[in-house]
ZAMARGU-4260 file (C-alpha; in steps of 0.2 Angstrom, whole numbers, plus 5000, padded with zeros to 4 digits):
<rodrens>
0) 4889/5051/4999 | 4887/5037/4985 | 4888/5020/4991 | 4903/5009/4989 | 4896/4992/4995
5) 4878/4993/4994 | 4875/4995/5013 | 4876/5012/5016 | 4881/5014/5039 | 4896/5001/5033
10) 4900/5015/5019 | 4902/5028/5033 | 4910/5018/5046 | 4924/5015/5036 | 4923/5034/5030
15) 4927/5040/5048 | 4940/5027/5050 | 4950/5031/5035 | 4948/5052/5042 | 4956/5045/5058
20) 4969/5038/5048 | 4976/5055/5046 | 4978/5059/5068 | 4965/5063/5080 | 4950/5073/5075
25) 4935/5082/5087 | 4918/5078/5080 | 4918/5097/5070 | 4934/5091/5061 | 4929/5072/5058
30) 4912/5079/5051 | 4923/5092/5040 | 4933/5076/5036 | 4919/5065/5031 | 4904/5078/5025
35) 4893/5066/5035 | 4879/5077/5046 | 4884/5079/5063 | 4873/5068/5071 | 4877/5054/5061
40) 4898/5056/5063 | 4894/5057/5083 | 4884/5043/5083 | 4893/5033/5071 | 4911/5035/5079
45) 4901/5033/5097 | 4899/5015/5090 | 4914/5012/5082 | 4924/5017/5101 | 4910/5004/5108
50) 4919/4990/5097 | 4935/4998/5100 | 4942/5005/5084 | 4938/5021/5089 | 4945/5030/5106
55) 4947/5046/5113 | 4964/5054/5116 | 4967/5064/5132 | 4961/5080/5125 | 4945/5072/5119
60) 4945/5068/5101 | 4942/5053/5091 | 4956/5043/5086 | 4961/5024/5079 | 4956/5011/5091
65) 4970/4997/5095 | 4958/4984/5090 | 4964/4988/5073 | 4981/4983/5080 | 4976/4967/5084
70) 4967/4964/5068 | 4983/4970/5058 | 4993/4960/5067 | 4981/4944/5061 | 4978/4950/5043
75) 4997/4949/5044 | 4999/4930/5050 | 4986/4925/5037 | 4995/4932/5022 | 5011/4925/5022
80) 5020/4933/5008 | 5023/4948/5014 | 5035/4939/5028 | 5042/4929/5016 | 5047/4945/5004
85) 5054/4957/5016 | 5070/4948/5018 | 5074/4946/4998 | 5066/4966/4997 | 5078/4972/5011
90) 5093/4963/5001 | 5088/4972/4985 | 5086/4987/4995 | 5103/4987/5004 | 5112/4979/4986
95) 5104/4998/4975 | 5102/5009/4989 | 5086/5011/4982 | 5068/5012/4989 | 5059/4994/4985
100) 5039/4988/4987 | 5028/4976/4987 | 5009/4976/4977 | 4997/4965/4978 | 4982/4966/4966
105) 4965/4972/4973 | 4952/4974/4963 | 4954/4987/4951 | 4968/4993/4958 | 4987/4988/4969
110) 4989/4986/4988 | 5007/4990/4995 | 5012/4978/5008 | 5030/4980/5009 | 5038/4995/5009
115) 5056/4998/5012 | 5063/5016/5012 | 5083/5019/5004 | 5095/5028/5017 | 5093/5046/5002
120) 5089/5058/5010 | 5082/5063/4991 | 5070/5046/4992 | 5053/5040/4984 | 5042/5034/4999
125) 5026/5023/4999 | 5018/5022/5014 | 5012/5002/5018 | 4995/4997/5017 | 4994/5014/5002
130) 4981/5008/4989 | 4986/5016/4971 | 4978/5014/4954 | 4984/5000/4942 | 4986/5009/4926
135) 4998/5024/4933 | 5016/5017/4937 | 5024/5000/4933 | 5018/4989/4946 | 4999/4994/4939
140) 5005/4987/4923 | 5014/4969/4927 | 4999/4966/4939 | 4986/4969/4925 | 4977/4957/4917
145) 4990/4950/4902 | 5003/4964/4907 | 5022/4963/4903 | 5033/4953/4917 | 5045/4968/4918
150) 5040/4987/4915 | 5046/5003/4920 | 5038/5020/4922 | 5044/5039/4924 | 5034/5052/4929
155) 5019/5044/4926 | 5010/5045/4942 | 5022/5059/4951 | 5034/5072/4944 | 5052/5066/4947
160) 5050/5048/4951 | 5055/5032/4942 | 5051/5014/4944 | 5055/4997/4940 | 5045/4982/4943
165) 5046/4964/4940 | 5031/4952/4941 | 5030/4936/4955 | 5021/4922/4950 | 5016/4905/4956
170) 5021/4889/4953 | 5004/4886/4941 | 5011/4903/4934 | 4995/4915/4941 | 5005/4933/4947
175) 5003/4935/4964 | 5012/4951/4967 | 5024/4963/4959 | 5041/4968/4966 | 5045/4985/4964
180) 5062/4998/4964 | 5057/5018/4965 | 5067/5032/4965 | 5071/5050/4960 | 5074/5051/4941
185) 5091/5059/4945 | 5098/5041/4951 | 5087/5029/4940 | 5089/5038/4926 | 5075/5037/4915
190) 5079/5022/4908 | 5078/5011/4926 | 5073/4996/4917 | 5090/4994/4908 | 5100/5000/4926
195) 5088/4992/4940 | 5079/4981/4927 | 5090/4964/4930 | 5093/4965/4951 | 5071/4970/4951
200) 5069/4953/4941 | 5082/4944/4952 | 5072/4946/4968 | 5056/4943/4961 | 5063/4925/4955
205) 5070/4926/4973 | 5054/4927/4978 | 5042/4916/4965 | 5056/4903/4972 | 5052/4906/4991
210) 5034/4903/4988 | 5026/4885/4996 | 5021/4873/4984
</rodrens>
């Protein structure tokens, strides 16, 4: 495998940790998973279990540690926005009915770290901590570098779907985040910008509003 980092055994850790994102895998299935040699996928999730992030289930297979769990829980305290935008996205949610996030730029690409899903059972979902590209869909766009404060997007990124989103920004006016509504084209139409467009950019002023000086 190419290396992302530079340091190649960090490369794999993280390899065999995002194949165990998917359920509980025995070593032939993590090795499948990852295309790492055998050896190296046993000895490497061996260690990772050391350290708790990886454990074994009762049949045997590897699976996610609950050291993770106490790590998510602390990369939640230390970013703050994502508390402070969950009530202001659950009012947005509950006033269209519609499924509403949260991105946050990372590196070349945007980090959901909100996600509320609308009652439809016909519903767009985005799983939370999902990293997708920035120049597919409109959240990609108004967290670009220079990108509009209001964009929307169908089909673009999946058949069927349609989206509005709204930039955040600071009080020194850097974004910070985009808030975003998504949907099947059959409800936000495919013009979502003029039906969702105005209730997308209220919350994100809702939000801009709620951030500390």
């Amino acid at each position: 495998m190419d290396s992302v980092s530079g340091v190649g055994v960090i490369d794999k850790g993280v390899l065999i940790l995002r194949a165990l994102a998917g359920g509980p895998l025995d070593l032939a299935q993590l090795q499948d998973a990852t295309g790492l040699p055998r050896a190296t996928a046993h000895r490497l999730a061996v260690a990772l279990e050391q350290h708790h992030f990886v454990r074994r289930d009762t049949l045997g297979r590897f699976c996610l540690g609950f050291e993770l769990i106490r790590l998510g829980h602390a990369a939640t305290e230390a970013f703050p926005l994502a508390e402070l935008a969950t009530p202001i996205l659950t009012e947005l949610r509950d006033r269209t009915g519609e499924s509403v996030q949260l991105y946050v730029r990372e590196h070349d690409g945007r980090r959901c770290v909100v996600s509320l899903q609308a009652n439809h059972a016909l519903r767009w979902i985005v799983p939370e901590g999902a990293l997708l590209p920035l120049d597919l869909g409109s959240a990609g766009r108004v967290l670009a570098e220079g990108g509009p404060d209001l964009e929307d997007s169908v089909e673009e990124r999946e058949a069927g779907v349609a989206s509005v989103s709204a930039v955040v920004r600071d009080r020194q006016g850097a974004v910070v985040a985009a808030v975003s509504l998504s949907g099947p084209v059959e409800r936000l139409t495919r013009t979502p910008r003029q039906s969702f467009g105005v209730a997308v950019q209220s919350a994100a002023a809702a939000l801009a509003a709620a951030l500390p000086r």
